[in-house]
Each structure stands twice: as structure tokens, then as C-alpha cells.
VEXDREN-2710 file (C-alpha; in Angstrom, 1 decimal):
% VEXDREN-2710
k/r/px/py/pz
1/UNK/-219.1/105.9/15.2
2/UNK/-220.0/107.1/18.4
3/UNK/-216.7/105.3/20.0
4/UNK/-214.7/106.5/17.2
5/UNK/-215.7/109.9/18.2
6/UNK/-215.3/109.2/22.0
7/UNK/-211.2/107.6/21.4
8/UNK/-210.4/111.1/19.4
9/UNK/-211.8/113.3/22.0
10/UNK/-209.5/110.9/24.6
11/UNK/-206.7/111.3/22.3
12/UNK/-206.4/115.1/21.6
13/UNK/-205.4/116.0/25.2
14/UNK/-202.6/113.2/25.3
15/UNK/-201.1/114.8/22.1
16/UNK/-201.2/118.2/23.6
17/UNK/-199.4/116.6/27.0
18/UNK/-196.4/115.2/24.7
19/UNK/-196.3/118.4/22.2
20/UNK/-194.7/120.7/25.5
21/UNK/-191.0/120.4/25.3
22/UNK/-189.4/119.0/28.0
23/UNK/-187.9/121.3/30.5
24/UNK/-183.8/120.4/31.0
25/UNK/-182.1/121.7/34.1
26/UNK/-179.7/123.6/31.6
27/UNK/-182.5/125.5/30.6
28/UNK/-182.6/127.2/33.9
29/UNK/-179.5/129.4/35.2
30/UNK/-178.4/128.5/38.9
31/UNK/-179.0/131.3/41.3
32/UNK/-175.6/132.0/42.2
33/UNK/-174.9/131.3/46.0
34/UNK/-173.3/133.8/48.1
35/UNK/-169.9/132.4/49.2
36/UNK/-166.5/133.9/50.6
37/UNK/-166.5/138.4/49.8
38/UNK/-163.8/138.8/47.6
39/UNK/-160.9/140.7/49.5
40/UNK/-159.9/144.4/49.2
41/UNK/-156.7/143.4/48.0
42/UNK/-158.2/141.2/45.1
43/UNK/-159.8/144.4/43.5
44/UNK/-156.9/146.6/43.9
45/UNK/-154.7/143.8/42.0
46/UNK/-157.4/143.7/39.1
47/UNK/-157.6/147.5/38.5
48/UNK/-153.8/147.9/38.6
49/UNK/-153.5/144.7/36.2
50/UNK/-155.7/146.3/33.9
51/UNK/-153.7/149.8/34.3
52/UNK/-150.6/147.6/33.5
53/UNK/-152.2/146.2/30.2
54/UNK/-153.2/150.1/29.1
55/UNK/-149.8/151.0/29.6
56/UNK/-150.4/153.2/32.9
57/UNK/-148.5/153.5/36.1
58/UNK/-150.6/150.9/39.3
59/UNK/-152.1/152.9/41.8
60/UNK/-150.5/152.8/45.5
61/UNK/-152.6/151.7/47.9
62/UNK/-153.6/154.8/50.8
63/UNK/-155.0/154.0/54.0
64/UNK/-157.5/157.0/53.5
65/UNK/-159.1/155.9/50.8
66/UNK/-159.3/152.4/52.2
67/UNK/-160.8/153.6/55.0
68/UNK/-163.6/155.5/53.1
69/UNK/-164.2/153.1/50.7
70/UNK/-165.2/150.5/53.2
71/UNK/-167.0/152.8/55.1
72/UNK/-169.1/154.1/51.7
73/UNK/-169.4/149.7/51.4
74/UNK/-170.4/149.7/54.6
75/UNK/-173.2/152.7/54.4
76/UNK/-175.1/151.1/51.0
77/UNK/-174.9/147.9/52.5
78/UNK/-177.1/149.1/55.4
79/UNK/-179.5/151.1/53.1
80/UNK/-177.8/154.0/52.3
81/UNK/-177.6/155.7/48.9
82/UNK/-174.6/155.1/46.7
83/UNK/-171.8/157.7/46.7
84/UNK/-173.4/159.0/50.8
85/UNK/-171.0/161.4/52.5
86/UNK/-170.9/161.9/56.2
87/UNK/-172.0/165.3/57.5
88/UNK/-172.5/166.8/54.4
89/UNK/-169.5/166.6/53.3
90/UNK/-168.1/166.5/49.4
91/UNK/-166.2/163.2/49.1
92/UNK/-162.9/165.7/48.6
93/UNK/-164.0/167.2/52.1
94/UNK/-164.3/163.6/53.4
95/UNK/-160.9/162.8/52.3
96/UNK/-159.4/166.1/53.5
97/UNK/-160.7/165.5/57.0
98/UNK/-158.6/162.1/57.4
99/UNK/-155.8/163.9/56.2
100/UNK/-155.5/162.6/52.9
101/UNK/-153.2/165.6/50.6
102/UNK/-155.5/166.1/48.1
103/UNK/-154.5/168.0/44.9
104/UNK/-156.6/169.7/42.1
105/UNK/-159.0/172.8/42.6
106/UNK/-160.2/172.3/46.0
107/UNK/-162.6/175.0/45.3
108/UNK/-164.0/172.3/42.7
109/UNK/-163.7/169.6/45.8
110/UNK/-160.3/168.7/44.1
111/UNK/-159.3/165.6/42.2
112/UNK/-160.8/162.4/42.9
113/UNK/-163.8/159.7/42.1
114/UNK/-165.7/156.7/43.4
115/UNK/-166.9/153.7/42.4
116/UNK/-169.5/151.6/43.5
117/UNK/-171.6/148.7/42.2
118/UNK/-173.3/145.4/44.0
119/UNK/-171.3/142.1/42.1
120/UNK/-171.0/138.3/43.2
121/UNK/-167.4/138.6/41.4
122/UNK/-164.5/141.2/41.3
123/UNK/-164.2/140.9/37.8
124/UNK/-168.1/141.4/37.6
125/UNK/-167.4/144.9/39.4
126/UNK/-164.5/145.6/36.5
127/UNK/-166.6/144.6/34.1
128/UNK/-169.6/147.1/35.1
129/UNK/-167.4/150.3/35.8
130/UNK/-165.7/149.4/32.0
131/UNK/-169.3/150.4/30.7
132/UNK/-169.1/153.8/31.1
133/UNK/-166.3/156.6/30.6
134/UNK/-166.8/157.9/34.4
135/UNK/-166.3/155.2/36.0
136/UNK/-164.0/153.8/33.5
137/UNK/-162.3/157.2/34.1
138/UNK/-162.3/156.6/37.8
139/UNK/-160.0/153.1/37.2
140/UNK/-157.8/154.1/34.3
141/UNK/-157.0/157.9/34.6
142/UNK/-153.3/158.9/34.0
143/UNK/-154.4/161.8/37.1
144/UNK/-154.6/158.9/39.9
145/UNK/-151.6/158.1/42.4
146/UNK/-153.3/156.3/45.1
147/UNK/-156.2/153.7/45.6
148/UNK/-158.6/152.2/48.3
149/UNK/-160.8/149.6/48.3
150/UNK/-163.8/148.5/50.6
151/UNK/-166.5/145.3/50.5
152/UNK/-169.4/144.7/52.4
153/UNK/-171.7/142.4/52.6
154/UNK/-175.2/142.1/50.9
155/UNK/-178.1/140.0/51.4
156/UNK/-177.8/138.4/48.0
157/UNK/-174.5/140.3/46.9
158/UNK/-171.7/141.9/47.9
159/UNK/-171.4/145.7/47.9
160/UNK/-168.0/146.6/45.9
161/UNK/-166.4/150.3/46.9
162/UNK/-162.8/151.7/44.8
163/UNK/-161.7/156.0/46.0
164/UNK/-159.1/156.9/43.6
165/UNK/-157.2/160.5/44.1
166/UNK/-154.1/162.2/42.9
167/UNK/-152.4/164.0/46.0
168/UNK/-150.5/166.7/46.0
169/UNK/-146.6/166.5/44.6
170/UNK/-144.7/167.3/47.7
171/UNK/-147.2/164.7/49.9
172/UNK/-148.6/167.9/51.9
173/UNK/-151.8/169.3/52.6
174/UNK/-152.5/172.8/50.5
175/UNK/-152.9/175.6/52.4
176/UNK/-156.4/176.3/51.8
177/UNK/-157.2/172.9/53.0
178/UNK/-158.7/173.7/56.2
179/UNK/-160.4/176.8/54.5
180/UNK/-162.6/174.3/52.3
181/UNK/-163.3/171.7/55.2
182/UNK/-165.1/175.1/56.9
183/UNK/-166.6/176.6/53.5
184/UNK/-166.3/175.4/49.7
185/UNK/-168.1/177.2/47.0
186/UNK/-169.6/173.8/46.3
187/UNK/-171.1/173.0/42.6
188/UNK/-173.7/170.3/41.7
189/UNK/-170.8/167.9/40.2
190/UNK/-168.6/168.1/42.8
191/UNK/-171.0/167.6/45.4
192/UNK/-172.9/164.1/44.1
193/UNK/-171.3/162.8/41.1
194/UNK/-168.3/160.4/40.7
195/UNK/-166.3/162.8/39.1
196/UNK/-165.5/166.5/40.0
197/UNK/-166.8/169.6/38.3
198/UNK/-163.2/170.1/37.3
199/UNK/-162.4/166.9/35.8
200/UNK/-165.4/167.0/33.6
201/UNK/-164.1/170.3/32.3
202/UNK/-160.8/169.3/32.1
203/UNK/-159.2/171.9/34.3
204/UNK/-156.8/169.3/36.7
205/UNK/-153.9/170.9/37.8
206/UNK/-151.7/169.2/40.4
207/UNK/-151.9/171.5/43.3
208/UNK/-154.1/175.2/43.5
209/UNK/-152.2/178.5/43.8
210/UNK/-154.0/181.5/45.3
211/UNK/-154.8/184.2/42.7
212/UNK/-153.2/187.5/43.5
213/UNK/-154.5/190.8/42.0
214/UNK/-153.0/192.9/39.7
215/UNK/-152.9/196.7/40.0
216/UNK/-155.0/198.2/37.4
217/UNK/-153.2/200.8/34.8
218/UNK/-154.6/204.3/33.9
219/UNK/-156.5/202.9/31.5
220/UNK/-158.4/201.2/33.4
221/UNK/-157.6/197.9/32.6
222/UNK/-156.8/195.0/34.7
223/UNK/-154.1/192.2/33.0
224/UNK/-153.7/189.0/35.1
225/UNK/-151.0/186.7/34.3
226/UNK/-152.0/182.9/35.0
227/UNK/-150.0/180.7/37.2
228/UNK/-149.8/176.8/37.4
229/UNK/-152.8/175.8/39.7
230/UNK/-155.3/178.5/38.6
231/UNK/-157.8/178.2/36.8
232/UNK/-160.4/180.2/34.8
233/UNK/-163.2/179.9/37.5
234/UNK/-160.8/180.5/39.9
235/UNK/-159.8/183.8/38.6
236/UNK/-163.3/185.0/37.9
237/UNK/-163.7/184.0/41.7
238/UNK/-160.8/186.4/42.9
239/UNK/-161.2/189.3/40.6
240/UNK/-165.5/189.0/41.3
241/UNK/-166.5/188.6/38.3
242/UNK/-167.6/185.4/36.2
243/UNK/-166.1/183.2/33.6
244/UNK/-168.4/184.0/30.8
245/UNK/-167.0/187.8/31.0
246/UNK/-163.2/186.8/31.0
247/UNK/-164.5/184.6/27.7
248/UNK/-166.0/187.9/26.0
249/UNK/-162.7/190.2/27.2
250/UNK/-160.6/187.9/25.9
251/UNK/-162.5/186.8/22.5
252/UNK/-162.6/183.2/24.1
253/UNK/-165.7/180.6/22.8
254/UNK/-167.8/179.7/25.7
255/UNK/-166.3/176.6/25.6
256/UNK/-163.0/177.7/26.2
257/UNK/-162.4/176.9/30.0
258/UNK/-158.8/175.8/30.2
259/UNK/-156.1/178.4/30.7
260/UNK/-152.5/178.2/30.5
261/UNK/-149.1/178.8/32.9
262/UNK/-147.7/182.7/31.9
263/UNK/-151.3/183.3/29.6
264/UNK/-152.1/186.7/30.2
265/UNK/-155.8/187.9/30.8
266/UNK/-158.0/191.5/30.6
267/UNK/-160.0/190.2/33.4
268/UNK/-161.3/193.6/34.2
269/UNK/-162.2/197.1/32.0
270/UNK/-162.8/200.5/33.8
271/UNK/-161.6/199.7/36.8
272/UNK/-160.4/202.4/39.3
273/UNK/-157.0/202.7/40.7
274/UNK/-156.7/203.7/44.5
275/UNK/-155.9/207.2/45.3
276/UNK/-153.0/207.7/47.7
277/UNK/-154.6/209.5/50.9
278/UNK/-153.6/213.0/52.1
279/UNK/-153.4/211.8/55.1
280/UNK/-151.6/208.9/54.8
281/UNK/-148.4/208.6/56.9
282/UNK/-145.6/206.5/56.0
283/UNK/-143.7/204.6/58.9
284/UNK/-140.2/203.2/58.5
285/UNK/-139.3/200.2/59.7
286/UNK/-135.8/199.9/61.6
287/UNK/-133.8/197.1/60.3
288/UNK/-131.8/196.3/63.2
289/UNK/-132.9/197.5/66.9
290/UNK/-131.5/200.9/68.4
291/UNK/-129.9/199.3/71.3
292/UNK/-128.2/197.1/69.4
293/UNK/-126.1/198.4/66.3
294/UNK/-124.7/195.4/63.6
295/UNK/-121.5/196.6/62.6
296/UNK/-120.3/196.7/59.2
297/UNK/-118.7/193.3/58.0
298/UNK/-115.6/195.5/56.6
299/UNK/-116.1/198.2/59.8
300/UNK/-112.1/198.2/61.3
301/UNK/-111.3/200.3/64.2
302/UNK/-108.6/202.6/64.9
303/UNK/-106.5/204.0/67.5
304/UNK/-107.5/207.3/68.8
305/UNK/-105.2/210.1/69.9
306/UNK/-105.4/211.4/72.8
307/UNK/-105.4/215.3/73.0
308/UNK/-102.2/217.4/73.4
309/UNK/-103.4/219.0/76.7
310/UNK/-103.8/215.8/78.2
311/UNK/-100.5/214.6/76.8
312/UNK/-98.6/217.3/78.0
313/UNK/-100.6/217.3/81.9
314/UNK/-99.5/213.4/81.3
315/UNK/-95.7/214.7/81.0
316/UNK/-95.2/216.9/83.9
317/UNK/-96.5/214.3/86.3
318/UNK/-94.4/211.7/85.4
319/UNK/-91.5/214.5/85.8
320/UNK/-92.5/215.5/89.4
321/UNK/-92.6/211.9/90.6
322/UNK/-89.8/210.8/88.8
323/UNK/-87.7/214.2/91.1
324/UNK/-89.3/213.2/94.1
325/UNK/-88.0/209.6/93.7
326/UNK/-84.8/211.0/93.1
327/UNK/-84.2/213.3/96.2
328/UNK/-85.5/210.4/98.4
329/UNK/-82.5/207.4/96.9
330/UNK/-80.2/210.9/97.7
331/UNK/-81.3/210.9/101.2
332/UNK/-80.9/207.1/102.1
333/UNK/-77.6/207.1/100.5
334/UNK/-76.4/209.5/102.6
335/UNK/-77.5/208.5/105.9
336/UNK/-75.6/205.3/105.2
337/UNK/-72.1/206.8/104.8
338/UNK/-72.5/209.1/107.5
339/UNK/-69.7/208.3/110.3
340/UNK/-71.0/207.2/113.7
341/UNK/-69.3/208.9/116.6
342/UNK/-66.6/207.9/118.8
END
């Protein structure tokens, strides 16, 4: 009984031994190996393919934004945050400074995005930005017209950068481009997310215009008539006030932020108009300089007479010579017929 006992005690552990499943090398996933980065060039081609399949226009490629998206790869591969700027700067500021002519609000950092994510593959990288409407946003926007694309090297994966921007129509820098490298009313979105205040909000025009003021009438009310390239904060900006007043003037919701080309705004009620000073004195500018007279185009000029006094002092002098002339041919006529004599 006793070795009965003793073989199922020997037993039990063998059948717990052959009861765990055998482990197959399937079972476990392959840590990938690092091999060859993919090249810049290689992610470029996949987001423009898959603008091509949506029916969108590819993205040129800008030497800007290739040269700050490598230098954003290069930043996060070395420790950095995702989506560092240099400086201080907004990433529109960034792009500004290499000369890149950026369009949009550039009060709002103007119109552009960044994407960034660590991948083995570039199709990897697609696949993560297509998770989300930024960064899906940041590939297939119909407001992009140029592309760059950086990749640096990770200790286990590689560090994939795309800068997307719309620049300006006419390919130049706006005019208050140098203004907003110096100063930029900065807000939270436009300074650390991927997209801009203004393209959450919708508000994208191609190119800024400034905002000039209109005259307030006697009633103390001040119209302003939009123009393409303003926008609502804008406005509020140039008239000092705020966007949530222009709403209330105007009857708009408070989510109403987009304006249109020739809408017409109260932006202001009660306001003053300037009294013309007493004092004031008003100086005319000369169109042409003193010393130098522009004729007429039509001006013809005309003979003048010469007065009768000195036409007739004219007259008797020619008379007198023409007498003296006379008596002096008499003269030398007659000394050659005289008769010499004998």
C-alpha cells in the first residue's frame, strides 16, 4: 500500500510537468531590428500617394520645411520634447526666419502644422498620424502647398518629422512678417500645438490684410467693412476691443467666429469723432517745383508783336543808313570819271 502511495506521489509532479503547453517560437513576436532609416523622400511619396487616392493636389517639396523638419528629428532624437522650437519661437516664426512666405493670420502664427512620431516603418508613421483628425489634418488638408520631411535616428527607432504650410499666393513674404518675428500676440494653440489657433477655428485665409479704421458717424457708431485676409480677432485687435463684443453688436452666437469679404460690422457704439483744431493750419503741397514749370500738353506759343515805338525807331534807322550808303557810291562814282590833267 505504502509503495502504491509512494509511485502516486512520484507521479503527480510528472503530470503537472507535461500539462504546461509547450512554448512555440511563433508564440513570441521578433523584436524588430533596427536596419537602414527610411529616406525623406520615401515619406513625402507616401503622404502625396495618399493625397492622390483622396482626390487632393501632392504637396511640393520646400527646402524650409525640410530643413526644419530634420532639425525638429534631429532635437527629439537627442532628448528633446516633440514639436521644440528654437529660441522661443512659434513654429510659424521658425519658418518665417528661414524665409519661408507663410500665409494665414500671422498674428495667429499663420497656417501650418507638424508631425512627429517614433516608427520602425514609414507606413507605420502614416498609419499613426491617420489616428487622429490633427495630425490627419496636417497630411491631407486642401490648405497645404508645400512639404518637408526629416528622420533621425533612435536607439531602438527612428524619429519621423513632416512641416506642412500653405504660402502666400504671389510666393512673397507679407509685410508684417518681420513685425511678428519681433512681437506676435501669441495664443496657447499657436504656440505648442500641431495646429494653429486659426485653423482650429477655421478662420484660414490665404494672405492677412491690415485693418484700417473707419471714421465714426454722428451717431456715434463705428461700421467696418471686412476685407479678404481679416479676420474677426483681427478686427477686435485693431479697433481695441474683443471678439465677444463685435458678437453682441452684431447679434452673432459666440460661436460665430468666421467673417466674410464686403460683411459689414458695428464694431464700436458711442464713439467720438475728432474735432478739427482752431489752430490747425493747412499746408498745400506744390505739384510741380517753382523753378521748374511743366507746361500744358496743349500749351502752343505765339508770336509777339513788338511795340509801335520800337517799330517806328526801327524804321528811321534803317533810312539814315540806307542815305549814308547812298551819298558814299555817289562819291566813288565820281572820282572815277573825273578827267586827269594834261
Amino acid at each position: 500500500m505504502r509503495g502504491k502511495q509512494l509511485l502516486i506521489l512520484l507521479l503527480i509532479p510528472a503530470l503537472f510537468l507535461f500539462s504546461i503547453p509547450k512554448a512555440n517560437a511563433q508564440d513570441f513576436e521578433p523584436t524588430p531590428t533596427l536596419g537602414a532609416p527610411p529616406s525623406p523622400a520615401e515619406v513625402i511619396n507616401a503622404i502625396n500617394s495618399l493625397r492622390i487616392s483622396y482626390g487632393l493636389s501632392p504637396l511640393s517639396v520646400h527646402p524650409v520645411l525640410m530643413q526644419i523638419a530634420q532639425e525638429q528629428a534631429n532635437g527629439i532624437a537627442v532628448g528633446l520634447p516633440g514639436h521644440w522650437r528654437p529660441n522661443g519661437l512659434t513654429l510659424g516664426q521658425w519658418m518665417i526666419s528661414y524665409g519661408y512666405p507663410l500665409s494665414g493670420d500671422l498674428t495667429l502664427d499663420g497656417y501650418r502644422s507638424e508631425n512627429w512620431v517614433q516608427a520602425f516603418t514609414v507606413q507605420d508613421a502614416v498609419n499613426a498620424w491617420l489616428g487622429d483628425d490633427l495630425h490627419t489634418n496636417t497630411m491631407l488638408s486642401v490648405d497645404r502647398s508645400d512639404i518637408g520631411a526629416g528622420i533621425a535616428v533612435g536607439e531602438n527607432s527612428f524619429y519621423i518629422v513632416i512641416e506642412t504650410a500653405l504660402q502666400t499666393r504671389n510666393g512673397q513674404m507679407q509685410s508684417n512678417a518681420y513685425d511678428i518675428l519681433t512681437s506676435i500676440p501669441m495664443t496657447q494653440g499657436a504656440y505648442s500645438q500641431m495646429e494653429t489657433q486659426s485653423a482650429i477655428d477655421g478662420v484660414l485665409p490665404q494672405y492677412s490684410v491690415p485693418v484700417s479704421l473707419s471714421t465714426p458717424l454722428p451717431t456715434g457708431n463705428v461700421y467696418h467693412e471686412v476685407r479678404y485676409g481679416q479676420t474677426l480677432w483681427s478686427i477686435a485687435i485693431a479697433y481695441h476691443t474683443t471678439i465677444k463684443q463685435i458678437q453682441g453688436l452684431n447679434n452673432l452666437g459666440d460661436e460665430s467666429i468666421t467673417v466674410y469679404e464686403g460683411q459689414v460690422l458695428l464694431v464700436q457704439t458711442g464713439a467720438t469723432q475728432l474735432a478739427p483744431s482752431s489752430e490747425a493750419t493747412v499746408t498745400s503741397v506744390p505739384t510741380a517745383s517753382p523753378n521748374l514749370p511743366t507746361p500744358s500738353p496743349t500749351q502752343t506759343f505765339q508770336p509777339v508783336d513788338q511795340p509801335t515805338s520800337q517799330k517806328g525807331s526801327n524804321s528811321t534807322l534803317s533810312l539814315v543808313v540806307i542815305g549814308i550808303g547812298a551819298l558814299f557810291l555817289a562819291g566813288v562814282f565820281a572820282a572815277m570819271t573825273r578827267k586827269k590833267p594834261l
